[in-house]
N, C-alpha and C positions, 0 to 999 in steps of 0.2 A: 332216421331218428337219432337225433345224440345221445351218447350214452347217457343215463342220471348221474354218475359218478361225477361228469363233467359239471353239471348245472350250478355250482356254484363259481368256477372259471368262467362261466359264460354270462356271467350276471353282470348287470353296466356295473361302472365304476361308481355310480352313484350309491352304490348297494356299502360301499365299505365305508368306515367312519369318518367323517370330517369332511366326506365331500358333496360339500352342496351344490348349491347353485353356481357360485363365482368360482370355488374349485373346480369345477367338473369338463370345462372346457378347456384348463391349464393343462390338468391332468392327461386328458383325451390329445392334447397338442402333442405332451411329452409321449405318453405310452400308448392310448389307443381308447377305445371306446368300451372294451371289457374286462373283470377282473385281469384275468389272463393274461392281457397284455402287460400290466402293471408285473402280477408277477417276475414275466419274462423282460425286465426293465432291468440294464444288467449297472452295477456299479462300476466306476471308471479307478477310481482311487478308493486309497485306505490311509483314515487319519489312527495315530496313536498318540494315545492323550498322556502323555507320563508325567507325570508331576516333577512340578519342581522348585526352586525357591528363587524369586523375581534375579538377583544378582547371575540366576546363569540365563536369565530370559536370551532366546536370539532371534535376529533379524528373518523374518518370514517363514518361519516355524510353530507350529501350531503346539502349543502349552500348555498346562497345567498349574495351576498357583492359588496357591489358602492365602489371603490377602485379607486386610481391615479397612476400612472404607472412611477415611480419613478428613473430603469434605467436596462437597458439589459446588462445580461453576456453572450456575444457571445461565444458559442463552441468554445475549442482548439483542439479538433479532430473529425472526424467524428462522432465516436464512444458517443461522449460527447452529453448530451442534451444541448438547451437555456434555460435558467435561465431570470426571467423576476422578479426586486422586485418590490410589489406595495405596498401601506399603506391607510388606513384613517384613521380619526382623533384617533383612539382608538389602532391601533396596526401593523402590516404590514405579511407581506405572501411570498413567493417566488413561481411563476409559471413556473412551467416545461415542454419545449416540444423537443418530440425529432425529428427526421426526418432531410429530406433537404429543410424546406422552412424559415429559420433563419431572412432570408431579407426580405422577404415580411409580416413577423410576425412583424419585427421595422417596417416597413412603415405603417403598419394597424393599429399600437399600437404604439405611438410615445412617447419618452419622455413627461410625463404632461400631457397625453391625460386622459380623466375622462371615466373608464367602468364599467358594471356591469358584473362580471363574477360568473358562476353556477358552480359547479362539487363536487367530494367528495374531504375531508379536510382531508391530512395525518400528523400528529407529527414525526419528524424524531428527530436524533439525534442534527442534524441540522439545527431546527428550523420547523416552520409550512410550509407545501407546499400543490400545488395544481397541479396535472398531465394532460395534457391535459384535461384544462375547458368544461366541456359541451357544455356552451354558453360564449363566449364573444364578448357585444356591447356595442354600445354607449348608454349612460341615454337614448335619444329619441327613441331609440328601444326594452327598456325593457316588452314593450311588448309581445315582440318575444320568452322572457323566461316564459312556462307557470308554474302558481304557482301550479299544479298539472301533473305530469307527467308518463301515462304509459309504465312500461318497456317490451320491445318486447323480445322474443330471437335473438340471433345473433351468426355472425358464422363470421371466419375469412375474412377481406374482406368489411362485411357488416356490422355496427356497429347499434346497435337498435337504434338508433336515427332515422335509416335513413330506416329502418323496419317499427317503427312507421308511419312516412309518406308515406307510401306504404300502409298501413291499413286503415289507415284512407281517402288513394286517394279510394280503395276498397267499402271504407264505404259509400263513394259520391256515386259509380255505384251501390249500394244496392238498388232495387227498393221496392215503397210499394206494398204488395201482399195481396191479398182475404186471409179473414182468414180462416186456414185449423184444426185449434184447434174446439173440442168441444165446446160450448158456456157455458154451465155450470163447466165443469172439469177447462175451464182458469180462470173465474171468481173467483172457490174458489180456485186456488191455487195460485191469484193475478197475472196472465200472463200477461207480457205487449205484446205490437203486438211483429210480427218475427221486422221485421224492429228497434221498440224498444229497445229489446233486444240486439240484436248487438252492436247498438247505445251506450247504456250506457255499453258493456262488452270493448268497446273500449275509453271509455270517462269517465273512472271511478272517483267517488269522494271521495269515502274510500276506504278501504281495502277490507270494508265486500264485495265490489262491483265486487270483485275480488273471493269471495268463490262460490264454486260449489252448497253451498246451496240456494246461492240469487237468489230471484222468476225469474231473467232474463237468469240466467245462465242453471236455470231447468228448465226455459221455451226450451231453444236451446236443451241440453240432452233432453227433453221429444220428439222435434221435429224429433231429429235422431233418438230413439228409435223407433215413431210412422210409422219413413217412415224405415224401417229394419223390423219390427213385421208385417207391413202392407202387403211388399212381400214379407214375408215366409208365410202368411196368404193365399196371392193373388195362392201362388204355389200350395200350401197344396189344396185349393180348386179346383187347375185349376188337380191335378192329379187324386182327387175322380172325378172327370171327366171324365177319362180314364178306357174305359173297358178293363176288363185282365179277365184271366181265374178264372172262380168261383172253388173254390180247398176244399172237403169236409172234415168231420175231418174222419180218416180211422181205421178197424180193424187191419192194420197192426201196426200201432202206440198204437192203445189198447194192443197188443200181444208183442209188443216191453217192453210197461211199465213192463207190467207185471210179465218181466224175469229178470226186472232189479233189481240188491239187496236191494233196499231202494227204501222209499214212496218218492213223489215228495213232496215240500213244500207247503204251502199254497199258499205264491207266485209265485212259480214255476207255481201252477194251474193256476193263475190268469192269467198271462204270455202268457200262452198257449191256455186259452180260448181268451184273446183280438188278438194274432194272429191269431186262426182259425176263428174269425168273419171277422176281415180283410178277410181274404183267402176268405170266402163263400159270401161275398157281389159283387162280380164281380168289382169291382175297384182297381186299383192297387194299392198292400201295401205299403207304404214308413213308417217301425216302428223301432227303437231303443230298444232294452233291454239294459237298465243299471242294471248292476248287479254286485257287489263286488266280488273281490277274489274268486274265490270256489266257487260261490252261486248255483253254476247248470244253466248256460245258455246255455251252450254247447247241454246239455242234451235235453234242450227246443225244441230247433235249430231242433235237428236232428229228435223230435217226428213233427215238420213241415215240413221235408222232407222226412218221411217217409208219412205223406200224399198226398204231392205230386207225390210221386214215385204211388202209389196206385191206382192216377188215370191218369197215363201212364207219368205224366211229367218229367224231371229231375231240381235237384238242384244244385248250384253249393257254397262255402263256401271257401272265399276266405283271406288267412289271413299272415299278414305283413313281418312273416322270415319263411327259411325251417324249423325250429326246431318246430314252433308254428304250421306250417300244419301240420306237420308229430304226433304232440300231438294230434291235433284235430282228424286227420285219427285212430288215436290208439284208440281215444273214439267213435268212432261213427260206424269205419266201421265193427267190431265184432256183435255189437244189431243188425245193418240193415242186415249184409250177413246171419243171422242165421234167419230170415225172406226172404229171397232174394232179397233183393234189394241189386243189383251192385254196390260199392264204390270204384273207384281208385285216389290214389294219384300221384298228378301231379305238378312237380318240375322243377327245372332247371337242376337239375342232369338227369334227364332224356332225354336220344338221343338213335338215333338209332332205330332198330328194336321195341326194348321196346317201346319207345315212340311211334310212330308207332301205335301199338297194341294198344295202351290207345285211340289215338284218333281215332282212326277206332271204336270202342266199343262207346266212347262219340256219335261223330256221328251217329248211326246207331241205339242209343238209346238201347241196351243192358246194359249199364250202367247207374243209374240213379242220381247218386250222384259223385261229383267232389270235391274233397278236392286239396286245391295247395295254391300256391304264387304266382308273377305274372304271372307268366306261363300258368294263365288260362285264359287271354286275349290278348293270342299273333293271329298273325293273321290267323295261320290257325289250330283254336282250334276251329271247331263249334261243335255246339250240336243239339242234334234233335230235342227236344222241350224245351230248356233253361225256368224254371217257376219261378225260387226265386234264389237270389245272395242274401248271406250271407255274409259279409264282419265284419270281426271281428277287430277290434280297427281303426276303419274305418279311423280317422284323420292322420294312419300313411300312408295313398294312396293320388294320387293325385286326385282332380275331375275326372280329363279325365279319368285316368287308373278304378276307383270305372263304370264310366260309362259307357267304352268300353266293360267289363263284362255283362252290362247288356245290352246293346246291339246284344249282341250275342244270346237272345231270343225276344220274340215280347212281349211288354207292364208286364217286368219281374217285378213281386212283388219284394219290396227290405226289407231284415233285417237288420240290422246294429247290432254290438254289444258291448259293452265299460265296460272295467273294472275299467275308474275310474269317480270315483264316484263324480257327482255334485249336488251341493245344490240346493235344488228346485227351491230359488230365482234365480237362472243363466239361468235354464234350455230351458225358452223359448229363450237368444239369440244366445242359440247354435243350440235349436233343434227344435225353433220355430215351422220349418214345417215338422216336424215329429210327430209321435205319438210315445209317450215316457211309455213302460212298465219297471216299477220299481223290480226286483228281491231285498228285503231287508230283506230276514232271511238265515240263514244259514242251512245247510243241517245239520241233527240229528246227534251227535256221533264227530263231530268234537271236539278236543282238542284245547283251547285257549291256545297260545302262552304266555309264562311267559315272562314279556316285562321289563327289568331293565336297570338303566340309572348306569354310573360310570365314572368319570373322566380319561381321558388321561394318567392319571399319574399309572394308576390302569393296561396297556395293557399290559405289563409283566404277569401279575397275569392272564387277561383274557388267551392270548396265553397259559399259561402253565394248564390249563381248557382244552384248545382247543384241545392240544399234547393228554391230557389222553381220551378224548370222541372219539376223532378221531382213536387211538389206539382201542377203542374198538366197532368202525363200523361206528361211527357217520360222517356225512359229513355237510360241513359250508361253507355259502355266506361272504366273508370278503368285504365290501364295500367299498370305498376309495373316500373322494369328490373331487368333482373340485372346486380350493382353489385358484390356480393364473392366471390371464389371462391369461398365455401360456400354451397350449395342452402339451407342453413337458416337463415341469415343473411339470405338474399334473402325466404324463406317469411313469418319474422318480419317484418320491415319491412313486405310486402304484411299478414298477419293485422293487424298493426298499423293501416293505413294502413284497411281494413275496417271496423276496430272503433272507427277515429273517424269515419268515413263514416256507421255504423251513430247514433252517438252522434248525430249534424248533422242525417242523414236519416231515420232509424229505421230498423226491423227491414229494409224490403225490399233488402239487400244481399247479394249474393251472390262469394263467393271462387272463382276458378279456379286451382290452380295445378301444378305437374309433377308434384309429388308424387303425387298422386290418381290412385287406379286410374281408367281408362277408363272406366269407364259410370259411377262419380261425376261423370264430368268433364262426360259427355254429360248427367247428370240436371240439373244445375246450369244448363248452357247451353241445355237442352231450359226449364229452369222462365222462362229470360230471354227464350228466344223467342219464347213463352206469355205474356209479360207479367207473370208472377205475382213476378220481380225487376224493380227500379226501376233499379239499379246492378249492374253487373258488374265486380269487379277480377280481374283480371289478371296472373302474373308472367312467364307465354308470353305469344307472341304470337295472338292468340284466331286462331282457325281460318280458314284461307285460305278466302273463299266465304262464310260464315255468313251468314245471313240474316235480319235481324231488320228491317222495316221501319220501325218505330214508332224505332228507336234514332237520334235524333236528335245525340246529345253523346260527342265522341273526349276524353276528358282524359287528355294521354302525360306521366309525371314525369319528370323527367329527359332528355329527347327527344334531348340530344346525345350522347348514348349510345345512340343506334340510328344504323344507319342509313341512307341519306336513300331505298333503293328499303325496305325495312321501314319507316319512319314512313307511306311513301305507300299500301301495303300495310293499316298500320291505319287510317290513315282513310278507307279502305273498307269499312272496316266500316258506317261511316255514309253519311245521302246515300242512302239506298237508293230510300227512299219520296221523296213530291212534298214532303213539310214540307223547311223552312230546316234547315240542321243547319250545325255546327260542331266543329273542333276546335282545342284548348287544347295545345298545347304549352309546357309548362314546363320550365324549362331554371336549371341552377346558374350563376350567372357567376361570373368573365368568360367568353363565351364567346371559342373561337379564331375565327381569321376564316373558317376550313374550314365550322366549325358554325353559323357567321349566314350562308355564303354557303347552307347544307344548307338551313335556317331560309330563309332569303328565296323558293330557287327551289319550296319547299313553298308559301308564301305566293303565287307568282306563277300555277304552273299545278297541273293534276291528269291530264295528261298523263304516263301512265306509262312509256314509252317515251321519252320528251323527259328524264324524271325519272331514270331508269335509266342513258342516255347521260351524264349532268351529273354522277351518281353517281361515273360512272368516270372523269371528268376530276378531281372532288374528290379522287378516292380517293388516301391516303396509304398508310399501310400496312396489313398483314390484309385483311380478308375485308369491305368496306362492304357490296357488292350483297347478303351472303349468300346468294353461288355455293355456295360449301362443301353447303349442304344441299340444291342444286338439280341434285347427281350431278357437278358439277363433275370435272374431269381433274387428275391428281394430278401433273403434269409436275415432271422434274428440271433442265431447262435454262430452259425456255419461261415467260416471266414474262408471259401475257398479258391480265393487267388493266393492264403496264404498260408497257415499252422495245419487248417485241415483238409489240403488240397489230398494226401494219400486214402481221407476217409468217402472219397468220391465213389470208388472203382468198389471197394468194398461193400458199398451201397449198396449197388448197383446190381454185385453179384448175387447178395443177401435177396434184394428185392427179386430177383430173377427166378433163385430156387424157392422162394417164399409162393411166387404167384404159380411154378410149375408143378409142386404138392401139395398146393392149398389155395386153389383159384377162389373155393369161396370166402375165405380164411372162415372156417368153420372149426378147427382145432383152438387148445384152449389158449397157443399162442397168438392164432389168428384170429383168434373175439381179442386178445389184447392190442393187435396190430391198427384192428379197427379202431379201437379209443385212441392209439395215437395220432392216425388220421386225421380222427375228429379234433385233437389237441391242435393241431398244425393248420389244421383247412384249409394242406392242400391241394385235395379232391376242387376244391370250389375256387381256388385260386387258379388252379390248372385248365379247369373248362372252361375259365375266361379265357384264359392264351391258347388253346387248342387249338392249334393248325389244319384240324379238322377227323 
C-alpha cells in the first residue's frame, strides 16, 4: 500500500490547476502522467530580469523596460504580425505579436498607456524589437515580473512559462517527510531536507543552483540512487533466501579441463570457483560473468554445467541470434559428448520430426544440456530437471522471455554473461543485485591486433591493401556508421560502399544491414563464417561474440562516430585466430581532441575494462559506452556517467548495511526508507527488468 503522505504526488496531473483536457497530454509528453512527475521536472536555465532603460537594451538579452506605448501598426494580412512602437525617455523599441488577437492587444495596451515589458531584445535590420514580451503590465503590477526567473522545458502547445507554474503548484503539494538519509553521511555532505531540496531546485538564485554539483541537487541523485540500490539490495537478499539445489563441483568437469588444449586463466579459476560456491551453498545463483572479448567465459559456463549434468540435472544456455547459439553449441557440445553429457541445439529452424526428437530427449532428461535462442522458452519445451539458465548477453532478452526459461525448472540458478565491458563505478546500477564475476585477462598465445588510425582520404590506398590480402585468403569486417537520421540514407551509402568493394574485389562481398529480416541476416553471416565471403560490410554493429577465425582485417569508416567501448567491441571481432590481424580506423578530419585521445587509447591497449573506464572519463555528452542498450537505468536526478558517479558505491554500501539491520525496514528510519521507495517506484520498475 502507498504511503497516504504520498497521495497527493500521486494524483494525475489533471488534479493541478490549468490542466485540462488539451493541456494534459502536453504536459504528460514533457513530465509524465502524475503530480510527481511535474514536481521532479528539473529547470535547465535562469532568466534575471533587471531593469533597465531601452538606450542600454542588448542584442539577445532578456530585459526589463518601463516603456509608453506610443502607437499600433495594425496587420495588413494575415500573414503579417502587430507592430506596437514604445519609447522612454532614452530610446524606443517596436514590439511584435503575431496571431489573431490584434484588437484586444490595442484595448489592453492603449495608446499612452505606461507598461513594464520583459522578453528577449532582437537588433534587426530594422531597428531594435521585441517578439512576443514575456510579461507585459501595468507599473502597479510589476511585481508580477519576478527579477529571477526559472526556465522549464517546453514543447509545442505548452510554453515554459506556464510549465513553471505547474511546478511550482507541484512544489505546494510536496509534503515534509521523516528523514530517510543517514544523519551523519547528510551532515557532511551539507544535505538540506528532501523538501528543501526541491524547494531551492525550483527557486533557484544562481546558476550554480542549477548544477548537478550543488549539495541540493546531490541530495535528490543520492535520494534516487539510495531507493534503486536499496531494492536490488532488498532482492539480492530476498533470493539467498530461496532454497535451490546444492550442485557440487564434479570429476566430469575435472576430466573435461583436462583435455582441453590450454590452461584456464587465473581468472577463469576465479570465476569458476565463485560460481561453484554459489552452486554448493543451496541458495539460488543469480551471478554475471563479465568478461571481454575472447576471455573464456564460454568455457567457464560449460565447466558449470558439466557439474550439473553430473549430478543428474540439466542446463540450459540461452543466447540472443541463431548464429551465436550455433557458435556456443560448436564450443561446448565436443568437450561435454566426449565425457557423455547429452547436448542439443535448439533453434527456430527446427520443426518436425527432428524437433520432436530434441524435446522428447529434453524431457525425459537423456539430454542434459540445451543450447538455443528463443526457442528454448516456447511453451511446450520442458525439461526434466531444468538447474541453471545461462543466458548470454542477457540485455538483448526481455525480462519476461530471460524468466520464462527459467521457469521451466524449480528455484533455477541464473548465469548471465556480457561481453561488454563496464567500469566498476557503473557496475552496481546495473547489476546491483547480482553477483558480478570479473574475467580480465586474456587467454595465453593470443595475438594483439595492430590497431591504426588514417584519414578518409587514405580509403583508396586501404581498399587496394584490402584487394591483395583478400587475394591471398585473408577475409575483412568493412564497417559503415549510422551518419543521418534516415535508416535509408545510411543503407545507401553502405549498398554503395559494397558495390565499389565488389567492383576493387569481386563478387565475394557480402552486405549486412538492419533492414533484413533475421535469418537473411543469419544466412549472410553464416556464408562469412564458412568462408564462402571474403568481405563483410556492415551498417550495425556485427554481432557481440561472432566468431570467424580466419577474419583477419577490422576496416571501421568513420570510427569517430562510435564510440571508444563500441570501436573496441569491433575489433574483436578479429584477432580471433593465431594469424596477425589488424584494424583500420578511418576517421574525417579534423578530428576533436576527445576523438584522437579515443584513437590513441585504441592504439595503446585492448584492455577492455581499462578501455571502458577512459571511455567514461572522455565522455561528453549522450550515451559513449552505449549503456542505453545494456538495460541501463533511466534516472531523473542521478547523472551517473558523470557529477554523481562517486554517489554510486556510497549507495550501495548504505543500502547494504540498511538491508543487514533492518531487513524489514521496521525502524523509524526504515518506515522512512519505505516512503522513498514508494516516491521513486523503484520496487515496480525493477520487477520489470528482473533477471529473475
Amino acid at each position: 500500500m502507498r504511503p497516504e503522505i504520498l497521495f497527493p504526488l500521486f494524483a494525475p496531473v489533471t488534479s493541478l490547476k490549468g490542466v485540462g483536457p488539451r493541456v494534459a497530454p502536453l504536459l504528460e509528453r514533457l513530465a509524465g502522467p502524475i503530480v510527481r512527475d511535474v514536481l521532479f521536472l528539473k529547470p535547465h536555465s535562469l532568466v534575471r530580469r533587471t531593469p533597465a532603460a531601452l538606450s542600454a537594451a542588448t542584442d539577445g538579452q532578456v530585459m526589463t523596460f518601463e516603456v509608453v506605448i506610443e502607437n499600433h501598426q495594425p496587420a495588413r494580412t494575415k500573414a503579417q504580425p502587430l507592430r506596437m512602437r514604445v519609447a522612454d525617455p532614452t530610446g524606443f523599441m517596436t514590439l511584435v505579436f503575431f496571431g489573431r488577437f490584434a484588437d484586444q492587444l490595442e484595448q489592453r495596451h492603449p495608446v499612452g498607456a505606461r507598461r513594464i515589458i520583459s522578453g528577449k531584445v532582437e537588433d534587426r535590420d530594422f531597428g531594435r524589437q521585441m517578439v512576443h514580451p514575456d510579461y507585459m503590465v501595468a507599473p502597479e503590477k510589476r511585481g508580477e515580473i519576478p527579477e529571477l526567473e526559472a526556465i522549464y522545458p517546453a514543447t509545442e502547445g505548452l510554453p515554459a512559462r506556464r510549465v513553471r507554474t505547474f511546478a511550482l503548484e507541484a512544489l505546494e503539494r510536496a509534503p515534509e517527510m521523516s528523514e530517510w538519509q543517514d544523519a551523519a553521511w547528510a551532515a557532511r555532505e551539507r544535505f538540506p531536507s528532501w523538501r528543501e531540496a526541491l524547494a531551492r531546485l525550483h527557486n533557484p538564485e544562481t546558476e550554480a543552483d542549477l548544477s548537478p554539483s550543488s549539495p541540493h541537487y546531490r541530495r535528490l541523485a543520492y535520494d534516487e540512487l539510495l531507493a534503486q540500490q536499496l531494492a536490488m539490495a532488498q532482492r539480492k537478499a530476498e533470493r539467498r533466501k530461496e532454497p535451490a539445489a546444492r550442485i557440487a563441483a564434479s570429476d566430469t568437469a575435472a576430466k573435461i579441463r583436462a583435455d582441453l588444449p590450454f590452461a584456464f586463466t587465473g581468472a577463469q579459476e576465479r570465476a569458476l570457483a565463485e560460481i561453484r560456491a554459489d552452486l554448493a551453498a543451496g541458495e539460488r545463483m543469480s551471478r554475471l560473468i563479465q568478461g571481454d572479448v575472447g576471455s573464456g567465459k564460454t568455457v567457464v559456463a560449460m565447466c558449470a554445467m558439466a557439474d550439473v549434468a553430473a549430478g543428474g540435472g540439466q542446463s540450459a544456455l540461452m543466447a540472443p541470434t541463431e548464429i551465436l547459439a550455433r557458435q556456443h553449441y560448436e564450443t561446448i557440445s565436443g568437450p561435454l559428448a566426449d565425457h557423455s553429457v547429452g547436448v542439443i541445439l535448439l533453434t527456430g529452424r527446427d520443426k518436425g520430426a527432428a524437433r520432436a526428437e530434441k524435446l522428447r530427449a529434453l524431457a525425459s532428461g537423456a539430454v542434459k544440456v540445451a543450447v538455443g535462442t528463443h526457442a528454448l522458452f516456447q511453451d511446450d519445451v520442458a525439461f526434466h530437471q531444468l538447474q541453471l539458465a545461462v543466458v548470454d548477453e542477457q540485455h538483448r532478452f526481455g525480462v519476461a522471455e530471460r524468466q520464462r526459461l527459467q521457469a521451466k525448472g524449480w528455484a533455477t540458478h541464473f548465469l548471465a554473461m556480457s561481453a561488454t565491458p563496464i567500469p566498476r563505478t557503473l557496475e552496481l546500477t546495473l547489476f546491483g543485485d547480482l553477483d558480478v564475476s570479473r574475467i580480465d585477462e586474456k587467454p595465453p598465445g593470443r595475438t594483439p591486433v595492430a590497431t591504426r588510425a588514417a584519414p578518409m582520404t587514405r580509403i583508396g590506398e586501404v581498399e587496394a591493401r584490402l584487394r591483395d590480402a583478400v587475394k591471398g585468403g585473408a577475409q575483412a569486417f568493412w564497417i559503415c556508421p549510422l551518419v543521418s537520421e534516415s535508416e535509408l540514407i545510411d543503407l545507401k551509402a553502405a549498398e554503395t560502399r559494397a558495390e565499389e568493394l565488389k567492383a576493387t574485389i569481386g563478387p565475394s562481398v557480402g552486405l549486412v544491414h538492419g533492414k533484413m529480416a533475421p535469418a537473411a541476416k543469419d544466412k549472410v553471416m553464416a556464408e562469412f563464417a564458412d568462408g564462402r565471403l571474403s568481405v563483410l560490410v556492415a551498417t550495425t554493429v556485427v554481432e557481440v561474440g561472432v566468431n570467424v577465425p580466419n577474419a583477419t582485417i577490422m576496416v571501421v569508416e568513420q570510427a569517430e562516430r562510435f564510440g571508444l567501448a563500441q570501436l573496441h567491441q569491433l575489433r574483436g571481432r578479429v584477432g580471433r585466430g593465431r594469424q596477425e590481424s589488424s584494424c583500420v580506423l578511418l576517421y574525417d578530419p579534423p578530428l576533436s581532441e576527445t576523438a584522437q585521445k579515443r584513437l590513441d587509447i585504441l592504439r595503446r591497449t585492448d584492455d577492455g575494462f581499462l578501455i571502458a573506464e577512459t571511455d567514461l572519463e572522455l565522455r561528453g555528452g549522450g550515451d559513449a559506452l552505449g549503456l542505453k542498450q545494456s538495460g541501463f537505468p533511466d534516472y531523473v536526478f542521478a547523472d551517473v556517467l558523470g557529477p554523481h558517479r562517486d554517489l554510486i558505491a556510497v549507495a550501495g554500501d548504505d543500502a547494504r548495511l540498511i538491508v543487514g539491520r533492518d531487513p524489514e525496514l521496521k525502524t523509524e528510519r526504515g518506515r522512512a526508507l519505505q516512503v522513498l521507495q514508494e516516491l521513486f517506484d523503484w520496487k515496480a520498475g525493477l520487477g520489470l527488468r528482473d533477471a529473475g
